[in-house]
C-alpha positions in Angstrom: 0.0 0.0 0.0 2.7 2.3 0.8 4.3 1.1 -2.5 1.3 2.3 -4.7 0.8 5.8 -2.5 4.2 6.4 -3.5 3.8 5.6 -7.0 0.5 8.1 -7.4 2.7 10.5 -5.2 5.1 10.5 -8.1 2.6 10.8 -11.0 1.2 14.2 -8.9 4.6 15.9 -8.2 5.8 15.2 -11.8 2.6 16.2 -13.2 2.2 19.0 -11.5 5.6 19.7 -11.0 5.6 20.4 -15.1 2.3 22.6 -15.3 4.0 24.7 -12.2 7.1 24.6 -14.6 5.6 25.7 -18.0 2.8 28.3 -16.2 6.1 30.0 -14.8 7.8 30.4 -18.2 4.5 31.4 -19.9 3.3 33.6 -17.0 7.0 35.4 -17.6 6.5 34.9 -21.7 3.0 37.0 -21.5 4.7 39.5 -19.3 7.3 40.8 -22.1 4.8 39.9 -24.7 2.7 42.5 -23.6 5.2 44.6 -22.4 6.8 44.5 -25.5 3.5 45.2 -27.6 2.5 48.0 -25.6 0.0 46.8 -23.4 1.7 46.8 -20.0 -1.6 47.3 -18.2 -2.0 43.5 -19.0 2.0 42.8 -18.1 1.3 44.7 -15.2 -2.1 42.9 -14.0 -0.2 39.4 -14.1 2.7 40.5 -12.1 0.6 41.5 -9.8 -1.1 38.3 -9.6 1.8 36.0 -9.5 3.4 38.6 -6.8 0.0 39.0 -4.6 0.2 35.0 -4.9 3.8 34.2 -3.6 3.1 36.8 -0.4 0.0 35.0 0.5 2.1 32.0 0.5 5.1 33.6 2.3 2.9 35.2 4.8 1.3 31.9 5.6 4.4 29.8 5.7 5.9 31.8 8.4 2.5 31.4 10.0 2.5 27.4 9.6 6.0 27.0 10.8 6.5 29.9 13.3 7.3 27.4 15.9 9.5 25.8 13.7 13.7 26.3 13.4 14.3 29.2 10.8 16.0 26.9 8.7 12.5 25.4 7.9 10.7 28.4 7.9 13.5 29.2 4.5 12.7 26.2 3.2 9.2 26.1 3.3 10.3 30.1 1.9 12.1 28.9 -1.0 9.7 26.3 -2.1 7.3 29.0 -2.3 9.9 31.1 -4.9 10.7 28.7 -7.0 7.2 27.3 -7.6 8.3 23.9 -6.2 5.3 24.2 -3.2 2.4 22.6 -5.1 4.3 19.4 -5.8 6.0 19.4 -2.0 2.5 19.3 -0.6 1.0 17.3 -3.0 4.0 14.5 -2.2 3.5 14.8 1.5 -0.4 14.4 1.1 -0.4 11.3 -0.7 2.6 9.9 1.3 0.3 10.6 3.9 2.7 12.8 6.1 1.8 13.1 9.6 1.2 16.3 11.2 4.8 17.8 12.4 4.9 19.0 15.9 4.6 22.5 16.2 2.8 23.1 12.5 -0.8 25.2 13.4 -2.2 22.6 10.5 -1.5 19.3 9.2 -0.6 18.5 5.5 -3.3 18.1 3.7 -5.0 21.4 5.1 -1.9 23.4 4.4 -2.3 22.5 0.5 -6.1 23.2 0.9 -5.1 26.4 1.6 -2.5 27.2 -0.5 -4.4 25.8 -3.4 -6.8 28.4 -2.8 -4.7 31.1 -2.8 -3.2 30.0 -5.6 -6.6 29.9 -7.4 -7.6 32.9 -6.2 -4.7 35.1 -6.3 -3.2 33.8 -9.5 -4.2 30.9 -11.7 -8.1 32.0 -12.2 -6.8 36.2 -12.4 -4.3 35.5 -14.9 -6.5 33.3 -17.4 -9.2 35.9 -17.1 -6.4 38.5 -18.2 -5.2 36.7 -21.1 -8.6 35.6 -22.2 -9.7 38.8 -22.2 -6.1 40.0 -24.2 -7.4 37.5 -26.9 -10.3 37.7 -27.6 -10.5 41.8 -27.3 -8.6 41.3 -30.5 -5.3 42.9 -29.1 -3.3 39.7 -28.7 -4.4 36.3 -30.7 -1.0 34.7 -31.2 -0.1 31.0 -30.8 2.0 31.7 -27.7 -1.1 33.8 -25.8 -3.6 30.1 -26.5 -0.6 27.6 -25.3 -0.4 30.3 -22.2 -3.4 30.3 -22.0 -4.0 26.6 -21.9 -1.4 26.1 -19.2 -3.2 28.6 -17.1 -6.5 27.0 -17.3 -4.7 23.2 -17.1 -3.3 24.7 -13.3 -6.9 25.6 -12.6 -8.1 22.5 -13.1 -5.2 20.4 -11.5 -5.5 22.8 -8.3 -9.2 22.2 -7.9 -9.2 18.4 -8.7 -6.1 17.9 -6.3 -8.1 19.9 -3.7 -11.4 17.7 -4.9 -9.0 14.9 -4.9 -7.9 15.4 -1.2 -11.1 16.4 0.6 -12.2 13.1 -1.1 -9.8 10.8 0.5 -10.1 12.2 4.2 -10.6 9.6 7.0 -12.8 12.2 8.8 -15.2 13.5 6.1 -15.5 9.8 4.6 -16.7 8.6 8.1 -18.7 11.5 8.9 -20.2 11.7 5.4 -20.1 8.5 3.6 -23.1 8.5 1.5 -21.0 11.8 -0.5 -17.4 10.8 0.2 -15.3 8.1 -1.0 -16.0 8.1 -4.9 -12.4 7.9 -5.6 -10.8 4.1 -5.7 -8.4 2.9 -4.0 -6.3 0.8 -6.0 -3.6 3.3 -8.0 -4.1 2.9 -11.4 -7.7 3.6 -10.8 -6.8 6.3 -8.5 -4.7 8.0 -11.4 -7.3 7.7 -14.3 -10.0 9.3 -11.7 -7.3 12.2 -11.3 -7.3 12.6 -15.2 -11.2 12.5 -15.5 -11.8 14.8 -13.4 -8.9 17.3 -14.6 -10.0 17.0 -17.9 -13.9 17.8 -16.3 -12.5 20.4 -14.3 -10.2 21.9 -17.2 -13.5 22.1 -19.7 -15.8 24.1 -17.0 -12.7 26.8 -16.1 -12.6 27.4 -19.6 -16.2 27.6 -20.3 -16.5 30.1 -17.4 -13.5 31.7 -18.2 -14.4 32.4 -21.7 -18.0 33.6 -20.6 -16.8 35.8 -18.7 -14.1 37.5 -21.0 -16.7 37.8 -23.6 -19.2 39.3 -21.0 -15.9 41.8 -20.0 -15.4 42.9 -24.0 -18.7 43.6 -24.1 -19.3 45.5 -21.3 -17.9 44.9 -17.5 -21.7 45.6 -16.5 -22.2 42.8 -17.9 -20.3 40.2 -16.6 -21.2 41.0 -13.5 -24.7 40.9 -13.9 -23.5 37.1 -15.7 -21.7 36.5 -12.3 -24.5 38.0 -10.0 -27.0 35.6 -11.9 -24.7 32.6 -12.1 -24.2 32.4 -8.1 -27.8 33.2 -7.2 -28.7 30.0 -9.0 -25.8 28.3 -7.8 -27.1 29.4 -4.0 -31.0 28.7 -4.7 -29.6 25.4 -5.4 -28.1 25.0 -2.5 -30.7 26.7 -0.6 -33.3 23.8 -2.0 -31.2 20.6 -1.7 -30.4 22.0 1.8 -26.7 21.3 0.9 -24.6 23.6 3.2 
């Protein structure tokens, strides 16, 4: 058993540890494409993302591990910089890490939460940004779509490795059983579950995403009367089904 964890560990980090890799050199591509081009109001936008992003991060490592030695806290620090923290925590996750003494959360909470800064602060933002950039008309080349594409691909990894994790919880599959514990446990059905459901997640980012850029080029009134109208339903739903 400890084998196989290892195994699906592997196919996360390196999977992940390549769309971390490639969203990093497109990010930085799209940043002197747009520089270069004149429209540093989009350059600037993703900077700021990617910057607002990493001191989220920062901010919560020292947080995480201020009872640590300052050698960890670097580490942790450094993982953060070179984009190297999404894979770290996915590892320790599926290795199932224990808590370490004198960490405020365990592992698999600490990814929860820096998944969703990372999908709020930067991988969502800066695919809205380059959508936008495209289909506005004032960037269509081949190198905006592959960016593009890598951007939505981190989305959908993020929120299916966050899916993923909440899934496989002792605690939420005892307390909730009848919703938790559709993923398998043998590996190589683990791993084709992980792909279904990134390819599932990575067709509804881009649908919203391009909804919402086409709302924004047409007016910005718009889209957020597309977005006001798209979470009332989403909490009537809820509401009803008494799902909370």
């Amino acid at each position: 058993m400890a084998s196989d964890n290892k195994k699906y560990a592997l196919v996360r980090l390196l999977f992940g540890g390549i769309l971390s890799t490639f969203d990093s050199m497109t990010d930085i591509y799209m940043i002197f494409t747009f520089w270069r081009s004149g429209e540093k109001n989009y350059a600037y936008f993703i900077m700021y993302f990617i910057l607002f992003s990493h001191f989220l991060q920062l901010v919560f490592v020292v947080l995480q591990n201020r009872k640590q030695r300052k050698t960890k806290i670097l580490k942790e620090m450094v993982y953060v910089l070179t984009f190297m923290k999404p894979g770290v925590d996915a590892y320790r996750v599926a290795i199932d890490n224990e808590e370490v003494a004198g960490s405020v959360v365990s592992p698999r909470s600490e990814m929860m939460y820096f998944k969703g800064v990372e999908l709020f602060a930067e991988a969502i933002p800066g695919a809205l940004v380059q959508a936008y950039a495209f289909l506005a008309g004032s960037n269509q080349s081949s190198g905006v779509i592959f960016s593009l594409v890598v951007s939505v691909s981190v989305a959908a990894f993020t929120s299916t490795t966050m899916s993923f994790d909440i899934d496989q919880d002792k605690i939420k599959r005892g307390h909730n059983p009848d919703f938790y514990g559709y993923i398998p446990d043998a590996t190589s059905k683990k791993i084709k579950t992980f792909f279904c459901i990134f390819l599932m997640a990575a067709c509804q980012v881009s649908a919203k995403i391009i909804a919402c850029s086409l709302c924004t080029v047409e007016s910005a009134s718009v889209d957020f009367l597309y977005l006001a109208l798209d979470m009332s339903l989403f909490v009537v739903y809820k509401l009803v089904k008494r799902d909370f």
